[in-house]
Phi, psi and omega in degrees: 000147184255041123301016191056013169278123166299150191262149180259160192263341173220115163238170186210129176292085195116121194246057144276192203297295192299344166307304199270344177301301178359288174315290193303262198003300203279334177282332182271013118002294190080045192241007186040037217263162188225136182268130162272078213288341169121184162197157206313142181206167182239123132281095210041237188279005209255172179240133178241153185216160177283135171136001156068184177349325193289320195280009180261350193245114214293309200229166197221085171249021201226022195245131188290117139136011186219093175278019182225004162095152179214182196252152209286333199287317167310322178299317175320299216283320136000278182296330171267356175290315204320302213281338189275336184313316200273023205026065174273134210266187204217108161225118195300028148292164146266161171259140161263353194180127202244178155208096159289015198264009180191155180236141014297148171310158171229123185216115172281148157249209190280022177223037187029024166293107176314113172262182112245123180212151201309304191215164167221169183228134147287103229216035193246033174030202177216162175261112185299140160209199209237170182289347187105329201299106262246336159295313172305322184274357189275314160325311159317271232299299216268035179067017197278013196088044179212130193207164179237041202186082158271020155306289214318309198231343185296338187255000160317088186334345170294346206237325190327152172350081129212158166275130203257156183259132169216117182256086154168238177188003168270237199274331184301300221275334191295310181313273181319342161262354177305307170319315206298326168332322209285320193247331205270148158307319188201132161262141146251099210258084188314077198224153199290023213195168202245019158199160195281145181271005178313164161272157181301341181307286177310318172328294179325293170318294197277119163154337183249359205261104159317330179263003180249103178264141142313114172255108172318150169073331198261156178253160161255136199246343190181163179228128174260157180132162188275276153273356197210137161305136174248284188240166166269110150269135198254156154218119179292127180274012118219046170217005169091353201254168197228139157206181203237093174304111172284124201208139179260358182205174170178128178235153204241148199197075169237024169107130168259141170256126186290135187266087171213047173286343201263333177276002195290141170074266195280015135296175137241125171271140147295195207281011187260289206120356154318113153339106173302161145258148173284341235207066195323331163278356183228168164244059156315160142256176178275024173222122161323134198024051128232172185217145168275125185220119156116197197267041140237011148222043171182119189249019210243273207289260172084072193209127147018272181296285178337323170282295192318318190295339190263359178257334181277350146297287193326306192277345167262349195262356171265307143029245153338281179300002160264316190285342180280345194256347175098018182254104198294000000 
């Protein structure tokens, strides 16, 4: 080019599991690819880090290949040795901005250095999210019983017959307590409104489950404990009064957000904010050689395996589209 920026032939956006399978994918390619793995931020009360979800997540017993479970931020850490082995290269930025509207891409990062590149993947997952409470995020981190997965996390021994918490009321949160039935003594289903936004199926469904109650009206005002969540203090929102749900877990299944604010007017996003894919088996977009991997083009699944399997797509399906364009 003649500014003198080199064009990359792959870069890829986001080191969560689908980033970095991605990542393994292209380099042993011989595709030379370079990772925007993000870098540590405060979001309100919340703290964000590069390794997407996994790092929030204390123990992993659902990932093939760790039959004694591994911890989430090491599988991370993992995942990114594997990718430094093939010498992919790494840079702790965020991207703040893209122009898919001519090729080569054109993408900026957060200190505004012009990247260019042939093809890209978008891998920046979505965020789970939370009530805010300073107590709740701290808990999340440190394994104390507070998580934003109950797949994820539910069949863990910290949870076992004990009585458990799940805070919201459409379909995700009735599923995930339903899920919890199998190990909790009790669910309890936290929800601010005197009816669930749920389908009448699932309603139904939690309503015929003996081990599951609705607490009605109510918000969390705090999550109490030290090292381990003991209770929730609820407020009933109409009548005001606040008391203290003794509870050994609480999962919050109040809707996840996809980190794509950077790609908007160059995507097509749905009305969530998720990546359309074009292409339900591949992970095409509405822009030619870029692809989309991981829980920011999938609000269905959002698990692990699942991201890793869309980024070794992503990275053979970028693949293809380089070598079809003659670009070796």
């Amino acid at each position: 080019m003649s500014d003198g920026v080199e064009v990359e032939k792959v870069t890829i956006i986001g080191s969560g599991p689908a980033g970095w399978t991605a990542a393994i994918y292209a380099a042993r390619a011989n595709l030379g690819p370079v990772v925007y793995e993000g870098q540590p931020k405060r979001i309100g009360a919340l703290n964000e880090i590069p390794g997407g979800q996994l790092m929030f997540t204390t123990e992993v017993e659902n990932y093939p290949g760790f039959p004694e479970g591994i911890g989430g931020p090491e599988m991370m850490m993992q995942f990114r040795a594997q990718a430094k082995r093939f010498d992919v290269r790494i840079v702790t930025r965020d991207i703040a901005r893209v122009d898919f509207s001519s090729r080569p891409f054109q993408l900026w990062d957060n200190t505004d250095e012009l990247i260019r590149s042939h093809a890209v993947i978008v891998a920046t997952g979505a965020r789970a999210n939370w009530l805010g409470l300073e107590n709740e995020q701290r808990l999340a981190q440190s394994g104390g019983g507070v998580s934003a997965c109950a797949i994820c996390d539910g069949a863990l021994p910290l949870f076992r017959d004990k009585e458990l918490a799940v805070v919201g009321g459409g379909d995700s949160a009735i599923e995930e307590a339903l899920y919890l039935t199998k190990f909790a003594s009790r669910v309890y289903v936290i929800h601010r409104r005197d009816q669930l936004r749920a389908s009448k199926v699932m309603q139904q469904r939690a309503f015929d489950n003996e081990r599951i109650e609705i607490v009605w009206d109510s918000i969390p005002l705090d999550v109490l404990g030290q090292d381990h969540i003991e209770a929730v203090r609820l407020k009933n929102v109409k009548t005001g009064e606040q008391r203290d749900l003794p509870v050994g877990g609480l999962f919050m299944a109040i809707g996840h957000t996809p980190t794509t604010q950077f790609v908007a007017g160059q995507l097509d996003l749905d009305e969530k904010g998720y990546v359309k894919l074009t292409d339900t088996e591949r992970t095409t977009t509405s822009v030619e050689g870029v692809f989309a991997a991981g829980d920011v083009a999938d609000e269905t699944y959002r698990q692990a395996v699942t991201a890793a399997g869309m980024g070794c797509k992503a990275a053979i399906d970028a693949e293809r589209w380089l070598a079809a364009l003659g670009i070796e």
